[in-house]
N, C-alpha and C positions, 0 to 999 in steps of 0.2 A: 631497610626494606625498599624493592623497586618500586616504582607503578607499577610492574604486571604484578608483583608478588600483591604489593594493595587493593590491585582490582582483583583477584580471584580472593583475597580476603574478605572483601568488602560485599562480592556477589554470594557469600554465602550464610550471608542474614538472611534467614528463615521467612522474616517479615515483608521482606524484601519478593521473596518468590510468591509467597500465598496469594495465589487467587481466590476471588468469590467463591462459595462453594459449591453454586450454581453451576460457575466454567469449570471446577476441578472436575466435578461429575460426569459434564460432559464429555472433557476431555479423556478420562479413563472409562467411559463405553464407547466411545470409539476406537479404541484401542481393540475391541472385538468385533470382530465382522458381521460376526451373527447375532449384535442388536441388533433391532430395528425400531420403529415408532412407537412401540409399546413399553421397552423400557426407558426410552428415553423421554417419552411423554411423564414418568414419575417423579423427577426432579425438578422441570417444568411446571408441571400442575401445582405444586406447593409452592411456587411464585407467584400470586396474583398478578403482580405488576411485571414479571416476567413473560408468564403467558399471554400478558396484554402485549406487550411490545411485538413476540415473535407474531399474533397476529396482525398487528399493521405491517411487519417485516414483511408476512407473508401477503399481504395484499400489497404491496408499494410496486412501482416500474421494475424493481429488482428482477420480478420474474414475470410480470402483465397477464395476471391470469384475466380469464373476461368477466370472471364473475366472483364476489366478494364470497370469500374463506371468514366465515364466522367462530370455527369450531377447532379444537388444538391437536385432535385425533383427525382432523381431515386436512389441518397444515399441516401435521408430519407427514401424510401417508400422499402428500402433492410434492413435497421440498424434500431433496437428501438432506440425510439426517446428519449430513457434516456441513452442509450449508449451513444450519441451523446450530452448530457447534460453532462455527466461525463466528455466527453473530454471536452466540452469547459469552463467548471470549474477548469479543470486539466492545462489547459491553462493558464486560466484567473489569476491563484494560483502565476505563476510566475511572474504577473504585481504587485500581492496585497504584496506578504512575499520577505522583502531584507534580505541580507546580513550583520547578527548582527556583523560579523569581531569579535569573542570571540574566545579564546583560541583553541584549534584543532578543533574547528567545523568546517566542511564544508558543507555552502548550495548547493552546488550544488551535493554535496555527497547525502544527504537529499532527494533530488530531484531523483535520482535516485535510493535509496531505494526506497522512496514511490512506484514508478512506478513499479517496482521491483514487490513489495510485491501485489499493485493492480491485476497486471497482473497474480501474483501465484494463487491470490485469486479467482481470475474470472477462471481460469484454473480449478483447483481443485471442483469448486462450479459446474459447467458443467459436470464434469465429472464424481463423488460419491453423488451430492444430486439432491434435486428436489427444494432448494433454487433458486431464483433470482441470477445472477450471475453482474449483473447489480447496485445490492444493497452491493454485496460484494466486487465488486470496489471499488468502494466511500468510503467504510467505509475505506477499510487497505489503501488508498490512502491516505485520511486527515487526520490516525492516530494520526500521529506526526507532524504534520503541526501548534502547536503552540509553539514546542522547539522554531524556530529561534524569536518568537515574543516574548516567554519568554526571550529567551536570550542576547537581545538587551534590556529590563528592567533592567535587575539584572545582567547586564556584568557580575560585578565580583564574585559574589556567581558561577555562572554558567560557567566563566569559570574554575573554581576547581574545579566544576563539572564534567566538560568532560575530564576533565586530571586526576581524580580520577579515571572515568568510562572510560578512554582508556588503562591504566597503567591498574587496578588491576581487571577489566573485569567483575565491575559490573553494574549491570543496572541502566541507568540513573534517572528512576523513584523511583527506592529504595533512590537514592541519596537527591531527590527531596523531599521528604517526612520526610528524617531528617531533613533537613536544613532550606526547605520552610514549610513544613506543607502541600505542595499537592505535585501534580504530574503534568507532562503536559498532562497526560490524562482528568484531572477534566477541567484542561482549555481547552483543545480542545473539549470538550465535549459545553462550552460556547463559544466557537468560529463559533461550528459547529451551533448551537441555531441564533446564532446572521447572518450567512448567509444563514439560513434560507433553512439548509440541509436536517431536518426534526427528527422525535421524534426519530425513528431509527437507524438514524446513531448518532447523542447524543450520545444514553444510548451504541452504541458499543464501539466507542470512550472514552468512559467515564472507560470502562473497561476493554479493549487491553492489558494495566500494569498487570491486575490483576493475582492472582495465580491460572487462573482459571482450569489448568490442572493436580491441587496437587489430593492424593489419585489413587488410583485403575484407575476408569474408569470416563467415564464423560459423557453427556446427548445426546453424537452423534451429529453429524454435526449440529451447528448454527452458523449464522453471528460473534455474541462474539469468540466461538472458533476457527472459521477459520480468523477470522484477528488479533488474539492472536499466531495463528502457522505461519502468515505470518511474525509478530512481532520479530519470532526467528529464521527468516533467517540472515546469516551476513550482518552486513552492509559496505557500500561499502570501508571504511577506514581500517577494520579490516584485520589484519594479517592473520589470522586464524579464520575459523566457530568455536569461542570458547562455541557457545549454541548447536553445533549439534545433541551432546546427546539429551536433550531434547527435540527437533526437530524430534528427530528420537520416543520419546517415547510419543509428542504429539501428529505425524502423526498416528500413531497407536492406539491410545485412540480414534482420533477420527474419523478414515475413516476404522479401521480395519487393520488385514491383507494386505496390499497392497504395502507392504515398498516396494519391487523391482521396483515399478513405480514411485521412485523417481528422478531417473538421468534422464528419459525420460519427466516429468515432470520442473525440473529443465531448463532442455535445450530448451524448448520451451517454459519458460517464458526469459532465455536468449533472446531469437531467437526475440519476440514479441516485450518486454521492448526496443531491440537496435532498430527496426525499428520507435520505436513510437518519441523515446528521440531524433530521429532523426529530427522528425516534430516539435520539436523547440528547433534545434539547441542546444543539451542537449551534444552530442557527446557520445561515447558507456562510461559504465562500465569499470574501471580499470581492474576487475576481473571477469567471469562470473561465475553466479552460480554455475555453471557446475564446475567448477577449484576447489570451496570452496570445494565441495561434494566429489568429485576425491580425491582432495588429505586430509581429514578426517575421508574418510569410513574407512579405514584400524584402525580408532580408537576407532572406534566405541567400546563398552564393550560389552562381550558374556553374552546373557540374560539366555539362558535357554529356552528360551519360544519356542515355535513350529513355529511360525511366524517368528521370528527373528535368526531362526536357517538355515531357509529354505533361508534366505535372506544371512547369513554370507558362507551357500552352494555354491553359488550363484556371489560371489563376484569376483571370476577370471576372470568370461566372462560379469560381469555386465556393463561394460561399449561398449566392445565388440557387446553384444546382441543389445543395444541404441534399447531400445523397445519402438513402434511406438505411439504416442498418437492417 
């Protein structure tokens, strides 16, 4: 049998996909348009400790309302009711994926990128497009939500894996592709299929690895490339933002001109990420965005270009200025 015949073997332990039944509920009334808060308040309500989190969820920076949401029919009926599917997926995520104990990995590291990267995504998606920002959670959330499943399989391939890809700082999916013949993107792309996330976030997940920012320019903000630039934030293990370059030249491929609204964007998914991670018990960030970006701007390479000229101008008061989202 191959690796791929193994992994599609392997991905379809039953045990494997069940979600809480809390996230499964959720996620099959959203599947109808025409719920709204009242049937989805029904599943909820019979979680005590559920209905407790969605309301801290819905009172935290996530959405700054002014005044404190006491009640679980007046959180639905303020927060879409896929926002609140997200969370309790996002939730539910850390009952279904353990801790494979492989070589440097850490889950709970994992766990805080994701969140990380969700909350950059939904940030950015509100603020330069006219996307869903609802749908750009989900996706850069479950990115990589099948590493630790892959890597409780195939321990030992994978851990040489992450000791190759911490030491010489490359990316795990290139690794993945010599040695397996995929990535975890193609399996989370099946993982996402089998929890029944939808056609959507699949095909993003499916392609988050990809190269999809080589060349000139690129086709302007989509789901694919904003959770492929979330993909190139640091993750929480690393030394150093050893992708920033890129970071720096895919935020600009695909929002424009806007690089100076990066520390102020950075810090407000800091700011989010630690309140949320906090609603279960996640604890902050080693390091926050903010710190990554701080101390790599200075290395950034001089482009030339008028946009990035205007940014390296820029750069003495740039932290100073902490311009306002």
């Amino acid at each position: 049998m191959t690796k791929h015949e193994e992994l599609l073997e392997f991905l379809k332990d039953s045990q494997l996909c069940a979600l809480p039944q809390s996230a499964s509920q959720m996620i099959e009334l959203s599947k109808d348009p025409e719920n709204g808060p009242q049937e989805y308040a029904k599943p909820i309500s019979a979680d005590l400790g559920l209905s407790t989190q969605i309301l801290r969820f819905v009172n935290s920076s996530f959405f700054g309302f002014s005044t404190k949401v006491t009640s679980l029919p007046l959180a639905l009926s303020l927060v879409s009711v896929r926002t609140i599917r997200n969370f309790v997926l996002w939730n539910g995520l850390f009952t279904v994926l353990r801790d494979p104990r492989c070589g440097p990995f850490s889950l709970k590291g994992l766990f805080h990128d994701a969140l990380r990267r969700a909350v950059f995504a939904r940030i950015v998606t509100g603020r330069y497009t006219e996307l869903d920002g609802d749908e750009a959670f989900i996706c850069a959330l479950v990115q990589d939500m099948a590493i630790p499943v892959l890597a409780a399989r195939w321990k030992a391939e994978y851990t040489d894996m992450f000791h190759q890809s911490l030491i010489e700082h490359v990316r795990l999916s290139r690794l993945e592709r010599d040695v397996m013949g995929w990535d975890h993107s193609y399996a989370g792309a099946l993982l996402a299929a089998c929890w029944n996330l939808g056609e959507l976030v699949g095909c993003v997940v499916s392609q988050h690895a990809d190269d999809v920012f080589d060349g000139e320019s690129c086709s302007g903000p989509s789901f694919v490339g904003i959770t492929a630039l979330s993909a190139l934030l640091p993750k929480s293990q690393d030394a150093q933002w050893f992708e920033v370059t890129s970071f720096v030249d895919a935020f600009h491929k695909v929002f424009g001109p806007k690089l100076t609204e990066i520390a102020a964007i950075l810090n407000k998914t800091d700011e989010v990420s630690s309140q949320l991670s906090g609603l279960v018990n996640l604890g902050v960030a080693a390091r926050p965005l903010g710190q990554y970006w701080q101390e790599t701007l200075v290395h950034l390479p001089k482009t030339g270009t008028d946009d990035m000229m205007i940014m390296e101008d820029q750069l003495d008061n740039f932290f100073a200025a902490q311009v306002s989202l």
